[in-house]
Biopython code that builds the backbone (N, CA, C, O; Angstrom):
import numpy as np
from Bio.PDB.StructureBuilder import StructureBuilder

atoms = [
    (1, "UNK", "N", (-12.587, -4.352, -8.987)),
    (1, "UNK", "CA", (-13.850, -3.662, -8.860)),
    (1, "UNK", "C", (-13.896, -2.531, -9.887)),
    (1, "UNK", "O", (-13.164, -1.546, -9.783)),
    (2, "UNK", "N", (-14.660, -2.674, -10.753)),
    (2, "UNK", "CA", (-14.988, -1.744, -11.903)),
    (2, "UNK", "C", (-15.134, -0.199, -10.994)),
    (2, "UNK", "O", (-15.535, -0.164, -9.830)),
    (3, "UNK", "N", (-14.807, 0.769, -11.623)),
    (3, "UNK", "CA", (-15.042, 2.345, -10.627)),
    (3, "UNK", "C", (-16.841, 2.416, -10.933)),
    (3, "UNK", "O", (-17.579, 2.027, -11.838)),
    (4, "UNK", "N", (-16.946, 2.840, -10.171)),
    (4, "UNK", "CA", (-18.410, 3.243, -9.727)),
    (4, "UNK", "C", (-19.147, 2.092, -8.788)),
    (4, "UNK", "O", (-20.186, 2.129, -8.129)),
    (5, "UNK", "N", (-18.216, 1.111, -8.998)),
    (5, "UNK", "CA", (-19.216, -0.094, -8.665)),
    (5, "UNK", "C", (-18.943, 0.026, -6.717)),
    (5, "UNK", "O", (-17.812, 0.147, -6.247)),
    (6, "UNK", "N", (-20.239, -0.042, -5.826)),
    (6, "UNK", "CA", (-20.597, 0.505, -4.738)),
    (6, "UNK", "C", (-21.218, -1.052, -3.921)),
    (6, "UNK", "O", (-21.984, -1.195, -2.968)),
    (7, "UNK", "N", (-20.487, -2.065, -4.797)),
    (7, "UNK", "CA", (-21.004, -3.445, -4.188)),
    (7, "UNK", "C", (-19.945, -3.791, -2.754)),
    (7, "UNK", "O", (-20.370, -4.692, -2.032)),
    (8, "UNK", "N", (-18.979, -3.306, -2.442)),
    (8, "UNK", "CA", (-17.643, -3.506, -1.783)),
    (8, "UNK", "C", (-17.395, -2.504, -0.657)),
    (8, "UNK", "O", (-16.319, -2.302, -0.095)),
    (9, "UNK", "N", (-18.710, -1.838, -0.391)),
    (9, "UNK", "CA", (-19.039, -0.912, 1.328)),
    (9, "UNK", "C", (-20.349, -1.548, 1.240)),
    (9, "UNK", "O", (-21.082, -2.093, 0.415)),
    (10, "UNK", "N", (-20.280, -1.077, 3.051)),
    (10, "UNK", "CA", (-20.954, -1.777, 4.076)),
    (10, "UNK", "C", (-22.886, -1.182, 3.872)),
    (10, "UNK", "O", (-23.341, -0.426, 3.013)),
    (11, "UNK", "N", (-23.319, -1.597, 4.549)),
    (11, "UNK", "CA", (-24.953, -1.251, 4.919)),
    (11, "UNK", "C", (-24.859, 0.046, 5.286)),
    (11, "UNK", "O", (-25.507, 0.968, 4.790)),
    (12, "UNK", "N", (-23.528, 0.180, 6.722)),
    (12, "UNK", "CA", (-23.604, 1.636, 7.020)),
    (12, "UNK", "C", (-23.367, 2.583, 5.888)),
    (12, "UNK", "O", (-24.234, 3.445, 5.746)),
    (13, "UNK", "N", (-22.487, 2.589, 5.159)),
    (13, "UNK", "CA", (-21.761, 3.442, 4.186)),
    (13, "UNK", "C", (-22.726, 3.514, 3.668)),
    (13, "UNK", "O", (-23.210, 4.646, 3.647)),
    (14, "UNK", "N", (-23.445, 2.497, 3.050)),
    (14, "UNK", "CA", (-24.245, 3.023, 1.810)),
    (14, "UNK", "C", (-25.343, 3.631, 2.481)),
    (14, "UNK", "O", (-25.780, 4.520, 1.750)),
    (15, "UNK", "N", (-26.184, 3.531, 3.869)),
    (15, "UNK", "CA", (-26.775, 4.170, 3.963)),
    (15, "UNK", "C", (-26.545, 5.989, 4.367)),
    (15, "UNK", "O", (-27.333, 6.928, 4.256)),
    (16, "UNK", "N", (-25.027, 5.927, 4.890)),
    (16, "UNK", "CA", (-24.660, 7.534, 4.934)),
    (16, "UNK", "C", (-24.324, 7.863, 4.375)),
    (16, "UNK", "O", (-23.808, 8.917, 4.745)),
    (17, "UNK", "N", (-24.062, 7.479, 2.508)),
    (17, "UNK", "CA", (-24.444, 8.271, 1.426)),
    (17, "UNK", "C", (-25.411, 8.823, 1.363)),
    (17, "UNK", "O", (-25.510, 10.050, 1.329)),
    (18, "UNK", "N", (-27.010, 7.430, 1.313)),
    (18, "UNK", "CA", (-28.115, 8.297, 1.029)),
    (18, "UNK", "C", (-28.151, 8.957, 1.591)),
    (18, "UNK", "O", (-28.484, 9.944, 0.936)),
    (19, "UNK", "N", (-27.952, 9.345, 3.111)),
    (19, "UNK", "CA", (-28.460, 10.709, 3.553)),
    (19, "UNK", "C", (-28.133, 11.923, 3.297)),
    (19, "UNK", "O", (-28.692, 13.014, 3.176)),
    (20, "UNK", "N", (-26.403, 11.191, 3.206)),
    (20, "UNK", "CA", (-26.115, 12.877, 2.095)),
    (20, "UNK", "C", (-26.754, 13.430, 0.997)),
    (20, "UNK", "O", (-27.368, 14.466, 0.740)),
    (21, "UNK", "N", (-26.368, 12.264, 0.346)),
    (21, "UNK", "CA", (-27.173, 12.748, -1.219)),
    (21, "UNK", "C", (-28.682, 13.678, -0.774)),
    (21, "UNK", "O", (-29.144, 14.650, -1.370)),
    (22, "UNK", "N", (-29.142, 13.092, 0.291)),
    (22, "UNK", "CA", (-30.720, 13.853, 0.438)),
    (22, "UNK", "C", (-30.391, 14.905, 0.770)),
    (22, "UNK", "O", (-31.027, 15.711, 0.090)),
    (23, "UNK", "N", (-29.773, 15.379, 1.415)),
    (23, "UNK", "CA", (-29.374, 16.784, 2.217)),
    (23, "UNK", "C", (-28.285, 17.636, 1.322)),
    (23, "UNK", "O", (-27.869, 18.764, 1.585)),
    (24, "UNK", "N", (-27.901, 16.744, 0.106)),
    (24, "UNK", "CA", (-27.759, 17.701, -0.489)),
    (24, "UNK", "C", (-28.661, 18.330, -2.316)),
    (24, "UNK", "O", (-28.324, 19.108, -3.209)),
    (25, "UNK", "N", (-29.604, 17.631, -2.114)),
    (25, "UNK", "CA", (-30.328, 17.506, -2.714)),
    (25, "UNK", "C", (-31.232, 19.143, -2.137)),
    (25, "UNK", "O", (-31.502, 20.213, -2.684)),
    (26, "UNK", "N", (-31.382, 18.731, -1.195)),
    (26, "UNK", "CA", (-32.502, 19.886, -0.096)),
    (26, "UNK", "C", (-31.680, 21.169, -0.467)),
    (26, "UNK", "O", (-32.253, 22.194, -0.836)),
    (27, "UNK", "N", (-30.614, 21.096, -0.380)),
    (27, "UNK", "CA", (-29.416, 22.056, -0.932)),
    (27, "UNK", "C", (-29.441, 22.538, -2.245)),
    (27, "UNK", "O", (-28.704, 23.462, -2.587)),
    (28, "UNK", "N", (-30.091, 22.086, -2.880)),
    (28, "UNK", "CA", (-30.282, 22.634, -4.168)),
    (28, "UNK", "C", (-29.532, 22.121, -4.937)),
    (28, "UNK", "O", (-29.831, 22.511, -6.065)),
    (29, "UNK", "N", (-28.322, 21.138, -4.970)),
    (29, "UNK", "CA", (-27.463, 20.611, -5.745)),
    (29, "UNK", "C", (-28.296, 19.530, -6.883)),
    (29, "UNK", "O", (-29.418, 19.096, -6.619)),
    (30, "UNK", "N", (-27.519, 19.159, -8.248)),
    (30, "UNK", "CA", (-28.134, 18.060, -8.993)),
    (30, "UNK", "C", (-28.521, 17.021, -8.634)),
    (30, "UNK", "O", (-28.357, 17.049, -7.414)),
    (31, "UNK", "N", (-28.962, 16.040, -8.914)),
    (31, "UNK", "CA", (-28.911, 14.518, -8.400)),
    (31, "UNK", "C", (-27.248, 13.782, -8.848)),
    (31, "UNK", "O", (-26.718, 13.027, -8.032)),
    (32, "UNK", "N", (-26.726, 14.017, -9.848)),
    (32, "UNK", "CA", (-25.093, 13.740, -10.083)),
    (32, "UNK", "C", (-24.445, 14.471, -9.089)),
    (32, "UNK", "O", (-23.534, 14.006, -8.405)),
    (33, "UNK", "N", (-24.892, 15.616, -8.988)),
    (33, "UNK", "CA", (-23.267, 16.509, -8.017)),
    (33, "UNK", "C", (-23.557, 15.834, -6.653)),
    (33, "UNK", "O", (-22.601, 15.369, -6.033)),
    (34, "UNK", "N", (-25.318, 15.710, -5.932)),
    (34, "UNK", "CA", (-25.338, 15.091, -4.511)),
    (34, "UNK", "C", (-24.972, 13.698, -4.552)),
    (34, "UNK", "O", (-24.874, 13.250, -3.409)),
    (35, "UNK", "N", (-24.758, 12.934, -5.362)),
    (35, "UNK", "CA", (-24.428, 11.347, -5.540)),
    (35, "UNK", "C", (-22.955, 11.657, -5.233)),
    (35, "UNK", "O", (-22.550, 11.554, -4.075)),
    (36, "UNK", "N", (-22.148, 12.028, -6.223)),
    (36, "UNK", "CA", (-20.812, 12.382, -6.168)),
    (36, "UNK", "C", (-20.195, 13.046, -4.660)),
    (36, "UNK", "O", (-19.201, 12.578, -4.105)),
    (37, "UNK", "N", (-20.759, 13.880, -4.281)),
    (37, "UNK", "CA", (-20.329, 14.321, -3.589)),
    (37, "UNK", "C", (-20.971, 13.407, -1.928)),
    (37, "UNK", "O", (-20.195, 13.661, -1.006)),
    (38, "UNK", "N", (-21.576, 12.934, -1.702)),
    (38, "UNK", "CA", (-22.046, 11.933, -1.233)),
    (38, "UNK", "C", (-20.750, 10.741, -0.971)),
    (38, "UNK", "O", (-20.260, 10.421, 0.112)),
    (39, "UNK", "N", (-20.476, 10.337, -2.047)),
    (39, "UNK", "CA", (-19.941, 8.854, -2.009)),
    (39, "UNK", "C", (-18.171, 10.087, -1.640)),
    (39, "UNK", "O", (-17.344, 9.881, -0.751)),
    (40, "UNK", "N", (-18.160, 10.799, -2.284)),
    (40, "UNK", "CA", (-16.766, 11.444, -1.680)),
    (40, "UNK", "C", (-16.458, 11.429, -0.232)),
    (40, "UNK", "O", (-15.441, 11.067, 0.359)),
    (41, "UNK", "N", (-17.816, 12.011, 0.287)),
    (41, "UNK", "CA", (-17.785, 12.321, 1.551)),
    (41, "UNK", "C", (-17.557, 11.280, 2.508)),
    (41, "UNK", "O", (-16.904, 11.508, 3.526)),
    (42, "UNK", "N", (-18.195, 9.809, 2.184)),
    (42, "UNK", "CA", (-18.024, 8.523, 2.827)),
    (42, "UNK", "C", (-16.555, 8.112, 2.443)),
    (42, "UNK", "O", (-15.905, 7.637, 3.374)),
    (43, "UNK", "N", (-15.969, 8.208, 1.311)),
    (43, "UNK", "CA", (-14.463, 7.625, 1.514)),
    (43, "UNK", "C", (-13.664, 8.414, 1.860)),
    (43, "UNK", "O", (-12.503, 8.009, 1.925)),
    (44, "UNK", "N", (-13.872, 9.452, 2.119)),
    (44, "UNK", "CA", (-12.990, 10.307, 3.198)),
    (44, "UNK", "C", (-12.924, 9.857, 4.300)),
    (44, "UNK", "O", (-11.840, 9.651, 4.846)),
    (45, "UNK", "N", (-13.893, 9.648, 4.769)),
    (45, "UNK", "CA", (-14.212, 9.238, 5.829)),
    (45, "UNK", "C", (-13.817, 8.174, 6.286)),
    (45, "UNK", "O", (-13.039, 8.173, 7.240)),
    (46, "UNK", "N", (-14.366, 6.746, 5.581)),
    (46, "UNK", "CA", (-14.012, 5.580, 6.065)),
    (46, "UNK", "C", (-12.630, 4.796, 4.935)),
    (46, "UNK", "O", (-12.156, 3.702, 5.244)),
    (47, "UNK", "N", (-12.109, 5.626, 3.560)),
    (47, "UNK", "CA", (-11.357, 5.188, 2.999)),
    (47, "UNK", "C", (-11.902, 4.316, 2.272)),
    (47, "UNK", "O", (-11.098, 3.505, 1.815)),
    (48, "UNK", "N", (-13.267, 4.121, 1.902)),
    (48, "UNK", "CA", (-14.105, 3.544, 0.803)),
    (48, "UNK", "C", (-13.853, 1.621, 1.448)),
    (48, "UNK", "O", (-13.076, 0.928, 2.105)),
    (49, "UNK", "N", (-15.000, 1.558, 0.756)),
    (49, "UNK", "CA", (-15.374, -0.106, 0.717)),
    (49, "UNK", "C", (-15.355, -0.613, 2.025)),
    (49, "UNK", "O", (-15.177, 0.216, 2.918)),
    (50, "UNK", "N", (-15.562, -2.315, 2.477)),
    (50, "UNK", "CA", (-15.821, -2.530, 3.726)),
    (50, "UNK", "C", (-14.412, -3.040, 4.375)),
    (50, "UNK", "O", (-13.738, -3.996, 3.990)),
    (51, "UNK", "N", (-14.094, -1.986, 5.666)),
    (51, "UNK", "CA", (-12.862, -1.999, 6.293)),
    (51, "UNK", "C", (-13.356, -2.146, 7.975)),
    (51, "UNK", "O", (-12.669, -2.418, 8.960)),
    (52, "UNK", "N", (-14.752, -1.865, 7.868)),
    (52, "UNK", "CA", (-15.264, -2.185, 9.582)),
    (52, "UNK", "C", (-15.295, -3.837, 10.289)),
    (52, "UNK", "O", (-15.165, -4.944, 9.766)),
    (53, "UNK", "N", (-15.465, -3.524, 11.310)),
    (53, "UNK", "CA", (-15.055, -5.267, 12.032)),
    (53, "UNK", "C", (-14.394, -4.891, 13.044)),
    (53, "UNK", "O", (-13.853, -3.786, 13.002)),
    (54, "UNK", "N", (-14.261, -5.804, 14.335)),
    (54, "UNK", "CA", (-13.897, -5.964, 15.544)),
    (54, "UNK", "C", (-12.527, -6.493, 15.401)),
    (54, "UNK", "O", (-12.192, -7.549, 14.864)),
    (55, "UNK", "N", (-11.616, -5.393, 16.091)),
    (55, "UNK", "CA", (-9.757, -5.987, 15.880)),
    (55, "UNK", "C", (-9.576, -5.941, 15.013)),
    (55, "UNK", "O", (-8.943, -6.874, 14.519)),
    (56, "UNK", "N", (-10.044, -4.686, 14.072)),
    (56, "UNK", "CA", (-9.380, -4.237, 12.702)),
    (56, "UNK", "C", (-8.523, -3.474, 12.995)),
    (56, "UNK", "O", (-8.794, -3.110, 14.140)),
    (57, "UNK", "N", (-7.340, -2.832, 12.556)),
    (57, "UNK", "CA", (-5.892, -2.502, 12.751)),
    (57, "UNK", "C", (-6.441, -1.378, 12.073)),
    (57, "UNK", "O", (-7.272, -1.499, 11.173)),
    (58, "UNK", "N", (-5.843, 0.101, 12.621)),
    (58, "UNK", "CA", (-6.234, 1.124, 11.877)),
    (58, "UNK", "C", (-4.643, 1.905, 11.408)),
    (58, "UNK", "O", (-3.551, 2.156, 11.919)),
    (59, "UNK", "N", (-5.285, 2.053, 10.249)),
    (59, "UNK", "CA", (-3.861, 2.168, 9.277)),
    (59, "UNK", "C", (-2.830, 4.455, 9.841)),
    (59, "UNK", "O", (-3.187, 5.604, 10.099)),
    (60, "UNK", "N", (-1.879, 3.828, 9.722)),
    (60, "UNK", "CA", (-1.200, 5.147, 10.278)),
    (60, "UNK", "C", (-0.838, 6.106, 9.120)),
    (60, "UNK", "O", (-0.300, 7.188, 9.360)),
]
sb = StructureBuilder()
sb.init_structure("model")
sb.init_model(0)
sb.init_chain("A")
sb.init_seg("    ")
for serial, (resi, resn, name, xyz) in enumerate(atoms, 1):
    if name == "N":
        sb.init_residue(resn, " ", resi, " ")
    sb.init_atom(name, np.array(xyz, "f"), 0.0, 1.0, " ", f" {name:<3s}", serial, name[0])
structure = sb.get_structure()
């Protein structure tokens, strides 16, 4: 997967980027810094790309 490329997370993920990005947009931030910081915020979170599913093993 080429870096940037955002084809390899879920519906959810990508939609709780956009909301970041909007809220941080409202924030006064760029459209680059709320994108960035956006997609940061989701692989913190879920460890990037699609890892959701029923009887997925969560890593220690």
């Amino acid at each position: 997967m080429p870096r940037g490329d955002k084809s390899d997370y879920t519906d959810k993920q990508k939609r709780q980027a956009e909301h970041i990005e909007e809220s941080e947009k409202k924030q006064g931030r760029s459209s680059d810094a709320a994108k960035r910081i956006a997609w940061a915020t989701v692989n913190k979170q879920d460890g990037g790309g699609k890892k959701s599913g029923s009887g997925r093993k969560e890593d220690a």
